[in-house]
C-alpha positions in Angstrom: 13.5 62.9 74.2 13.5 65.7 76.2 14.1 69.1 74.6 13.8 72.4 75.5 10.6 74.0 74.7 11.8 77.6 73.1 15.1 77.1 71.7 17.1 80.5 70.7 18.5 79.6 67.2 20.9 81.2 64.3 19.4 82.6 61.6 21.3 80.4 58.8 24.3 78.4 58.1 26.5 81.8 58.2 25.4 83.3 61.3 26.2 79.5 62.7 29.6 79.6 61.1 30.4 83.0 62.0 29.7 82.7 65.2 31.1 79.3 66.0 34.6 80.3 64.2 34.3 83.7 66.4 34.2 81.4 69.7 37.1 79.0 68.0 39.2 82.2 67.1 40.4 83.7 70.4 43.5 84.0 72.2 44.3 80.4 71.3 45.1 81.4 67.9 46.6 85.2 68.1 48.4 84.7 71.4 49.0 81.3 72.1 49.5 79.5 68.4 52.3 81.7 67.4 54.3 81.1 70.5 54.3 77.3 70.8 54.6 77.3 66.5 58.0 79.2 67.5 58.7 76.9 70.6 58.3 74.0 68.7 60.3 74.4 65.3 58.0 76.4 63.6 57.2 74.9 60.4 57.4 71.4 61.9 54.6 72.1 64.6 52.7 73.8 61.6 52.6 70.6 59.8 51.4 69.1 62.6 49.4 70.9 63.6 47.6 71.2 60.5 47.4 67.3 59.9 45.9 67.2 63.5 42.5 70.0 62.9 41.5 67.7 59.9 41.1 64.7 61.8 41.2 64.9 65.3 39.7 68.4 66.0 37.3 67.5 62.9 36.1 64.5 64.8 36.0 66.0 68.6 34.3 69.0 66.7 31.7 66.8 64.8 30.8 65.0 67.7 29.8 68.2 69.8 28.2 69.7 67.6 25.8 67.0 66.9 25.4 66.2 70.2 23.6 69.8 70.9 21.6 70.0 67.4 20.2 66.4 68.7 19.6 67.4 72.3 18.3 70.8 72.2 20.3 71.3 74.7 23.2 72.7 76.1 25.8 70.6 78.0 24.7 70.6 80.9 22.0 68.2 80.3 22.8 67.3 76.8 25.0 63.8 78.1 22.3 62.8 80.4 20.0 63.0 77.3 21.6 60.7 75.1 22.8 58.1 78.1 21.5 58.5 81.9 24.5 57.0 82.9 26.8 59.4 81.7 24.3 62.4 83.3 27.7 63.5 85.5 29.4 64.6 82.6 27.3 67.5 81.9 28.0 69.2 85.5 32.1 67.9 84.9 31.5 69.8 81.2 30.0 72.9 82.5 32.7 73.6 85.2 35.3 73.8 82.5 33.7 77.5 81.0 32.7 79.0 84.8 36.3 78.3 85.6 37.8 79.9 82.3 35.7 82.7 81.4 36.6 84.6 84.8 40.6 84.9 83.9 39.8 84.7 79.9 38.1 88.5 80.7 41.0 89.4 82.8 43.6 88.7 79.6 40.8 90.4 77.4 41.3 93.7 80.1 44.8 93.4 79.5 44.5 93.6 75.8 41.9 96.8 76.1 44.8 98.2 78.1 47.4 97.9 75.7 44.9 98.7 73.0 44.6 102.1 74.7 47.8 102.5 75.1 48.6 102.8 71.3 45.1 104.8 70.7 46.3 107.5 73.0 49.6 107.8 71.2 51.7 105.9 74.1 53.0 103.3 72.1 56.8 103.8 73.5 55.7 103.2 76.9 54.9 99.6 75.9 57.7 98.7 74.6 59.8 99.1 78.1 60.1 95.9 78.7 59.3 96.2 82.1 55.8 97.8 81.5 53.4 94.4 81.4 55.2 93.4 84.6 54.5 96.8 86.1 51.0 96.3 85.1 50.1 92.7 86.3 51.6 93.8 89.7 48.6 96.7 90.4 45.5 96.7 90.8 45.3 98.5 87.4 43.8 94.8 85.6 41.1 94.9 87.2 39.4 98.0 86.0 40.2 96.8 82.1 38.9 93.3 83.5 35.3 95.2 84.5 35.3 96.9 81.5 35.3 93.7 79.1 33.9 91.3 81.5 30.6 94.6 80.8 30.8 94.9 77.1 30.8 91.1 77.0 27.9 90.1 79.0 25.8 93.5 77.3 26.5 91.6 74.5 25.2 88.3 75.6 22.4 90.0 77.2 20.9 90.4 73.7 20.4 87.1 72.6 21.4 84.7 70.0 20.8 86.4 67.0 20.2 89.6 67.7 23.3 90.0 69.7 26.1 86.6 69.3 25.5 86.6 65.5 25.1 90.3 64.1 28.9 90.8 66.3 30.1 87.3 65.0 28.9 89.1 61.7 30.5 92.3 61.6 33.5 91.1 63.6 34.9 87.8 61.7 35.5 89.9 58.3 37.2 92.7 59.6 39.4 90.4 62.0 40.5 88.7 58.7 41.2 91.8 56.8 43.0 93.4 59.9 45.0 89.9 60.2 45.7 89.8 56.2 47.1 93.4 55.9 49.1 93.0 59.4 50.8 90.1 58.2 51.5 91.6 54.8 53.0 94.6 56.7 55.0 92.4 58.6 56.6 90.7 55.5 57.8 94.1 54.5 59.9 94.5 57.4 63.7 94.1 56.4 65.2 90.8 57.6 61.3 89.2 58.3 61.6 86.1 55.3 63.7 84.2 57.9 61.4 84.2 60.1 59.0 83.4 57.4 61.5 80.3 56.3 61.3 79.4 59.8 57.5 79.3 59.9 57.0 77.7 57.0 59.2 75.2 56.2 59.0 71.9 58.1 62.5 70.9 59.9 61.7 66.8 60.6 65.0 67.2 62.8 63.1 69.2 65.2 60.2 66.8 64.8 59.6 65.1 68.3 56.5 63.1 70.5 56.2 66.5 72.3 55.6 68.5 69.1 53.0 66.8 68.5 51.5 66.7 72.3 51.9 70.4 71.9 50.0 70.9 68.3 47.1 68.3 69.9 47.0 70.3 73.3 46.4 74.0 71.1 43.8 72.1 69.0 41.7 72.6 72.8 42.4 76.0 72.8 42.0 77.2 69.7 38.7 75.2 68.8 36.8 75.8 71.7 36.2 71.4 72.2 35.8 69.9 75.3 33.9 73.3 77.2 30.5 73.0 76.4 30.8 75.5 73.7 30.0 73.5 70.8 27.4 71.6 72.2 25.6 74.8 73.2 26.3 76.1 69.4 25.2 73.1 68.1 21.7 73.5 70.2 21.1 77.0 68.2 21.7 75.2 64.7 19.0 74.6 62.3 18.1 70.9 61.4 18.6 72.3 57.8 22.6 73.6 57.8 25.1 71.0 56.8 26.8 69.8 59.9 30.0 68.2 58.3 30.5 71.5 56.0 30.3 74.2 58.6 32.7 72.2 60.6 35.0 72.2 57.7 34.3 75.8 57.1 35.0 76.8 60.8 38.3 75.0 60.5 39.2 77.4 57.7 38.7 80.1 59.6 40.6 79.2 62.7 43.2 77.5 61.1 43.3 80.5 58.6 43.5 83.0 61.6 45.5 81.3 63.4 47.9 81.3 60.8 48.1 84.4 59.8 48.8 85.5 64.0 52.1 83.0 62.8 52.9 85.2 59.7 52.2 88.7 61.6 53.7 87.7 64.7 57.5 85.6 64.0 58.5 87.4 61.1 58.2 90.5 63.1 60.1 89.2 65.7 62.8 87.4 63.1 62.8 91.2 61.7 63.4 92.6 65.1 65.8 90.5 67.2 66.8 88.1 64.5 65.0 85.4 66.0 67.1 85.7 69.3 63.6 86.4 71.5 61.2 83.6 69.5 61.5 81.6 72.1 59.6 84.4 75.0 56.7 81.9 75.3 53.4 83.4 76.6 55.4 87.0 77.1 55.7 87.1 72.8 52.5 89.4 72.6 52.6 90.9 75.9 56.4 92.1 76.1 58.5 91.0 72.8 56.2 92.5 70.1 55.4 95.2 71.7 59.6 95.9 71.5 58.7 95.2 67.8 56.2 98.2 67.1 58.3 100.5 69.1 60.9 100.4 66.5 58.7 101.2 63.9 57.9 104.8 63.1 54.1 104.6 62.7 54.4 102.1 65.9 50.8 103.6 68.0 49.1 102.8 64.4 50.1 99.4 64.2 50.0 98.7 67.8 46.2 100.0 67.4 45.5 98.0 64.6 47.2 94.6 66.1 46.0 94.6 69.3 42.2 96.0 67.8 43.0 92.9 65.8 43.2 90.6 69.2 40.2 92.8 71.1 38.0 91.5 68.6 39.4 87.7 68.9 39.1 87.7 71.9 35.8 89.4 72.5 33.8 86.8 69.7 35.7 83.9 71.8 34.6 85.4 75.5 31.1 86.0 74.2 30.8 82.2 73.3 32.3 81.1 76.7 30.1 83.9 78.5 27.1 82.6 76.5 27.8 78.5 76.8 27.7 79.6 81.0 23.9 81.8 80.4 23.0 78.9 78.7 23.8 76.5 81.5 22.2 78.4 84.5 19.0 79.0 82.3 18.5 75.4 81.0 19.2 74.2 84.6 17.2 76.4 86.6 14.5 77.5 84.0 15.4 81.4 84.4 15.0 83.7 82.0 18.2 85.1 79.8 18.6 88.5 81.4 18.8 86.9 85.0 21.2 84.6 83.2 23.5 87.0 82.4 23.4 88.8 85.7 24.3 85.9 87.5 26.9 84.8 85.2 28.2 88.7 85.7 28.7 88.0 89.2 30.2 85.0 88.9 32.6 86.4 86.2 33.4 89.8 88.8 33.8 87.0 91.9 36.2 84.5 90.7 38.3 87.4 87.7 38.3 89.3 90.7 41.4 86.5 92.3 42.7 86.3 88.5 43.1 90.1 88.2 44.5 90.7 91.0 46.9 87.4 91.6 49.9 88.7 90.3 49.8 92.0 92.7 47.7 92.2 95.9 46.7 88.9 96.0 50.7 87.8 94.6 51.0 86.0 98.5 48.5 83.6 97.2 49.6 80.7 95.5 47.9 77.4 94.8 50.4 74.4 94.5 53.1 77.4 93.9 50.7 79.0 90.9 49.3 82.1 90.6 45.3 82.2 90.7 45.1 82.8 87.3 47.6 79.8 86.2 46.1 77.4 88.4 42.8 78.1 86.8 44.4 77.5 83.7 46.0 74.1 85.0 42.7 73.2 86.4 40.7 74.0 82.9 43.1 73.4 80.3 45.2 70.4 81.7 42.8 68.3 83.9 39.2 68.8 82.8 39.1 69.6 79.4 41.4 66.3 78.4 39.3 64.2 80.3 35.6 65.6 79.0 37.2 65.0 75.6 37.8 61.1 76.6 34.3 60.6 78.6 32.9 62.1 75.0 35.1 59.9 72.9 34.3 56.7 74.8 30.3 57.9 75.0 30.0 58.3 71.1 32.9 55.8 70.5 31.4 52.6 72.6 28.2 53.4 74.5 25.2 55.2 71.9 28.1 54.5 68.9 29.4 56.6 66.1 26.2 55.8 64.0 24.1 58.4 66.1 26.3 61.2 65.1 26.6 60.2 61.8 22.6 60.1 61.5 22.8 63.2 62.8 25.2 64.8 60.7 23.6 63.1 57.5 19.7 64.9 58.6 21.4 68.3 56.5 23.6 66.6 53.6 26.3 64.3 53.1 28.8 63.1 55.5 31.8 62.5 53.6 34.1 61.9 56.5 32.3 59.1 58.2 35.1 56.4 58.1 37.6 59.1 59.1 35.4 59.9 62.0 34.8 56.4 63.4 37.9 55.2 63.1 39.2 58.6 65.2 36.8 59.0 67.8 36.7 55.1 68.9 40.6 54.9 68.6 42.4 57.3 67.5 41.4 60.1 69.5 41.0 58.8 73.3 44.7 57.7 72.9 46.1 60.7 72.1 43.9 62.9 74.9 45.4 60.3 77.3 48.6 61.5 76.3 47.9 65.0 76.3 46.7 64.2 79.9 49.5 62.9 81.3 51.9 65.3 79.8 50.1 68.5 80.5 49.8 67.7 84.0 53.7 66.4 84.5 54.8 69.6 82.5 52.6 72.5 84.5 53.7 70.6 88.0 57.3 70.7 86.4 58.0 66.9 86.5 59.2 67.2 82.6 59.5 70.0 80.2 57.2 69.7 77.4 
């Protein structure tokens, strides 16, 4: 089998962890989670949602992350290692992070603005509701966008363990602490335990086929499947670290997070506007909850710590996507790491460059009526990523079988969900990523409203 010669690894099973649940916990779970949670019913999508990450973003998970600790390699060549026939899938694979990481950075910029913002002592400028529109429209995004796009790559630059896991190390606890006494603060706020009710407990009334398309569709985002990112992970992880239990345990942690970004963020908003703005969508973070701080007196030192809070989710989660692309370019060309990352900087600067700027000089501009920055969403999140995830089911699933990955899994301990994962990846799974196909792709081109 061909494997790369010197392979960068973790250091242990925590620095794995860590650093895998740092790429999983992102902007998926802090920005996007709470949203669609309060879209979708609240405690019914939780359920959901919940019932989904413990089998089918356990299996999808599982799978990737043997595939890399087998290969040695990232995913660019990792498919054409276990099958030659399904070689194309590593190119098809490694598009999906080169097109996300550019416009990823650009909503990182926009989070170091508003973080900023609140550190200087603005906080009431944020909370005109017109000021993230304002924003978007300049070309003030893409100095923030240069900014992370710089500490991100730096970071990179550094290497596995040296750099991914002593962040992954330092930032993981303090994003849970900051997340625990947010939401804590938030539960204080007068009028806040309906919109706890509302989070928590399950209306089956509300429960429909699109609640669950939803809660499948954010298990993408927030676990980082179907990008490459695991597979390069798993490529770093010792032979010796339990495979099954660090999946479990990275579950924890971005189920965990991403449940606590629920409690900090809809209660708030419950508190605030009585639940009348829940509904905002993608602008909850960006333009309702920022109306949220600025009726609290100490709003600049919440904003800080909130949107410090989302800085560091989405820095661990840009460094993994910014790391799976180094990774790429060096195991396809044979460079070394630092020319990696310069390359991948100027791919980041060339194609963030049309994200940052779509909404205001570049605004004219408009792909199949979307701005840059949603069609490289649509292109990412609603075409490729749902069909790597089937290529990979029906690879493991039918061609070099379950068995493989279960070996693989059992070389570092027991594999307790075996059954579970067979039964899910050959059936289970490639049904319901059809699905998620077909309705993500009717619902951004506005055929149905999902």
């Amino acid at each position: 089998m061909e494997q790369t010669p010197k392979r960068s690894s973790f250091s242990g099973k925590l620095g794995f962890v860590l650093a895998a649940a740092g790429s999983a916990v992102g902007l998926g779970n802090i920005w996007r989670f709470p949203y669609l949670a309060a879209k979708y019913g609240g405690g019914i999508f939780l359920l959901c949602y919940l019932i989904l990450a413990v089998t089918f973003g356990f299996a999808l998970m599982v799978a990737e992350i043997a595939i890399g600790r087998k290969t040695r390699q990232s995913a660019i060549k990792a498919y054409g290692v276990l099958d030659k026939r399904f070689r194309f899938l590593g190119p098809l694979c490694s598009v999906v992070p080169i097109i996300i990481t550019p416009y990823y950075c650009v909503i990182g910029g926009w989070v170091l603005k508003y973080l900023s913002v609140y550190v200087t002592g603005n906080g009431a400028a944020v909370s005109d509701g017109n000021f993230f529109t304002k924003f978007i429209s300049s070309s003030s995004p893409m100095v923030w966008f240069i900014i992370f796009v710089v500490i991100t790559v730096v970071i990179v630059m550094t290497g596995v363990e040296k750099g991914i896991e002593k962040v992954s190390k330092f930032m993981m606890p303090l994003l849970v602490l900051l997340s625990l006494g947010i939401a804590i603060y938030c539960l204080t706020l007068p009028g806040a335990m309906d919109g706890v009710i509302y989070y928590l407990k399950p209306d089956f009334s509300k429960f429909s086929i699109t609640t669950v398309l939803a809660a499948m569709g954010q298990l993408f985002y927030s676990m980082s499947l179907a990008m490459g990112i695991m597979i390069t992970y798993g490529s770093y992880m010792k032979k010796d670290t339990s495979l099954s239990s660090a999946v479990h345990q990275i579950e924890i942690f971005d189920t965990g997070i991403a449940f606590l970004a629920g409690l900090m963020i809809i209660p708030a908003v419950f508190s605030f506007t009585g639940g009348a703005d829940i509904n905002a969508g993608p602008g909850l973070m960006f333009m309702t909850l920022p109306k949220v701080f600025g009726s609290i007196t100490i709003t600049n030192i919440i904003g800080t710590l909130f949107f410090l809070l989302v800085f560091f989710a989405a820095l661990t989660s840009s460094i993994s996507l910014t790391e799976t692309v180094v990774s790429i370019i060096c195991d396809k060309t044979g460079m070394k790491r630092i020319s990696g990352c310069i390359i991948t900087a100027v791919i980041l600067l060339a194609l963030g460059t049309l994200s940052a700027l779509g909404y205001g000089v570049l605004s004219q501009i408009q792909i199949i009526g979307m701005a840059f920055l949603d069609f490289f969403d649509f292109v990412s999140n609603s075409v490729l990523m749902p069909i790597v995830a089937f290529i990979t089911c029906i690879l493991v699933g039918y061609v070099i079988k379950p068995k493989v990955i279960i070996d693989e899994a059992e070389e570092s301990g027991p594999f307790k969900g075996k059954k579970l994962f067979v039964i899910v990846i050959k059936y289970v799974a490639p049904i319901c990523i059809i699905a998620i196909l077909i309705s993500s792709i009717l619902n951004s081109l506005h055929i149905i409203n999902i």
